[in-house]
N, C-alpha and C positions, 0 to 999 in steps of 0.2 A: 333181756340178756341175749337172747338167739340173734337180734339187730345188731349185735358187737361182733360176730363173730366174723373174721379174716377176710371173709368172699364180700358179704355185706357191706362191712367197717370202709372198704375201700371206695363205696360207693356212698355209703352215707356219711363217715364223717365220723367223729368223735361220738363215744357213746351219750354225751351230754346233749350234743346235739338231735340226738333220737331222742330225750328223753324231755324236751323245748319242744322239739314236734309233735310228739305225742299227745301232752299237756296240751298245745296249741290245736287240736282236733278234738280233746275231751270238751276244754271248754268253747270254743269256736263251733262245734257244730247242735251244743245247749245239753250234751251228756249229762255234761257237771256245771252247778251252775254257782253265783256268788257268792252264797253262803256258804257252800264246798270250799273255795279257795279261800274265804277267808279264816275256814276252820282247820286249814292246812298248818299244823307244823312246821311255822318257818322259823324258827328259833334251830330246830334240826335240820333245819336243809341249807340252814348256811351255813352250818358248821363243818357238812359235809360239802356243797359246795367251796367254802373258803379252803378246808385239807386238800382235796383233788386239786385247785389254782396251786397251793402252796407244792403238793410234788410234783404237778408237772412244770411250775419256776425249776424249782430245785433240780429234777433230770435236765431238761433242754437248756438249761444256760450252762450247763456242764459245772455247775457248785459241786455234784452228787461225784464225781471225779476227780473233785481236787480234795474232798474229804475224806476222798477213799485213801488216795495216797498220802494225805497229813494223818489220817487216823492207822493207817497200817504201817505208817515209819514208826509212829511212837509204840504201835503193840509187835511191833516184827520179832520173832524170837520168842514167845511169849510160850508154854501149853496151850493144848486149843482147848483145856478146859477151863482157865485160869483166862482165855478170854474170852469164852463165851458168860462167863461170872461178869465178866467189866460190863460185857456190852448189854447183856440182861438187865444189869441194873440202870445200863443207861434207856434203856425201854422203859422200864418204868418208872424212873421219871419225869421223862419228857411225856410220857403215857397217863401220868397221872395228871399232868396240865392240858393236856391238846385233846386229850381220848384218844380211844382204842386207832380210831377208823385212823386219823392223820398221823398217828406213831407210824402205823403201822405204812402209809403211802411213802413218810416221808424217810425211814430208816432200815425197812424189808430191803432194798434193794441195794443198803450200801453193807448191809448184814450179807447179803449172799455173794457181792463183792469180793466180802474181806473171810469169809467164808474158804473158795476157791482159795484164795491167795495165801489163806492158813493152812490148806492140803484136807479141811475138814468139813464141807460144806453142807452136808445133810445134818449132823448131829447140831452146827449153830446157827440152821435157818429153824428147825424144827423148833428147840429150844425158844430162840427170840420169839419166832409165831406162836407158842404158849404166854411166852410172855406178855407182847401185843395188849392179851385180854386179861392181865392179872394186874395190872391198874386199876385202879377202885377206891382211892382214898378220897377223892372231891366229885361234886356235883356231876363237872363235864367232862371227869374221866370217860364216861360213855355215854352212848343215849339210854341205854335203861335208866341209868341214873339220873339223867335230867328229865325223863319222862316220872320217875318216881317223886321229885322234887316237883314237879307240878302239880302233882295231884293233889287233888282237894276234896272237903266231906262238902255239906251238903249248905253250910254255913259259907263256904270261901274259904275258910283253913286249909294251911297245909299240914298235911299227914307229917310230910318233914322237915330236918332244917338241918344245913349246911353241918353242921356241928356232929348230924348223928350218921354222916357219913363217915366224917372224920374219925368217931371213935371205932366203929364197926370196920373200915376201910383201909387203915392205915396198918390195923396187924395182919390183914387179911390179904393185901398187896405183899406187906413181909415176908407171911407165911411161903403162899404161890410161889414169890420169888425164888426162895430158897429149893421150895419141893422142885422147883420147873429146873435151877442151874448144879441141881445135886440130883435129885434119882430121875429127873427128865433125862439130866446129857448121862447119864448110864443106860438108861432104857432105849436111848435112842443111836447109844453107840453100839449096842450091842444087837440090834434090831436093824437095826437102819445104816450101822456103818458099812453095809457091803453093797449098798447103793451105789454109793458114789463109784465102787469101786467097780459096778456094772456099765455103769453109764459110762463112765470113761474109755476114749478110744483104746483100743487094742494094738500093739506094736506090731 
């Protein structure tokens, strides 16, 4: 992480790219060797590799700006509590098919967006980033969950199966939902609403 940071980033390049080099000096200098990389988790590292491609498509082709203004025409006018309710749920949603980490790359930044643009932006980024991690009904909602879904006893059985996420997951996602877009956006307007009201320049 300290490789990513402003001074660095401009000389190395994408955090991904630090992170191809690195790899490329663990096993290239016999660190780690082939049985390491083949017991690497790569079921988890596409998934995160595939989220990061999918948001930075979605910011640099300017998609992430033409959804702001089609998503803030249809909610303009609204309560900012009445849309941090919408957009909550559309977190998880899209949270409970893609997981946490790609909700969160592909939809964080059009939430802080339409945040500003609502006059409320602390109480429905705070909120949606609760939200983010309150997906939990299927497998690939997160990698916890698909690391639990792998696991196995000592036969090759799975401990789980798709189905006992579902039941455990689905009210459990509900639940969160509700607590995070009811006594979250309270706690967080009343805690946190003078944030924004710091940050902003002064006349």
């Amino acid at each position: 992480a300290f490789l990513s940071v402003p001074p660095l980033k401009n000389t190395l390049g994408d955090p991904a790219i630090v992170g191809v080099g690195l790899a490329a000096i663990a096993f290239g200098s016999g660190f780690l060797q082939k049985d390491d990389f083949n017991a690497l988790p790569w079921h988890l590292l596409a998934l995160i590799a595939g989220g990061n491609a999918l948001g930075l498509a979605v910011h640099e082709s300017g998609l992430l700006e033409d959804i702001v203004d089609l998503v803030f025409s249809m909610l303009h006018g609204e309560h900012p509590w009445i849309l941090t309710i919408e957009l909550v749920a559309a977190i998880l949603l899209v949270g409970v098919f893609v997981s946490h980490t790609v909700a969160a790359i592909i939809i964080m930044p059009l939430v802080a967006t339409i945040g500003v643009q609502a006059g409320q932006p602390v109480p429905i980024v705070f909120c949606c980033s609760l939200a983010c991690s309150a997906a939990m009904a299927l497998p690939v909602s997160s990698f916890p969950n698909l690391n639990s879904l792998t696991a196995e006893d000592d036969l090759g059985g799975s401990y789980l199966r798709p189905a006992h996420f579902l039941m455990a997951g689905i009210p459990a996602t509900l639940i969160a939902g509700v607590l995070v877009a009811s006594l979250g956006y309270i706690l967080a307007t009343q805690l946190l609403g003078h944030v924004h009201d710091d940050l902003a320049p002064h006349q």
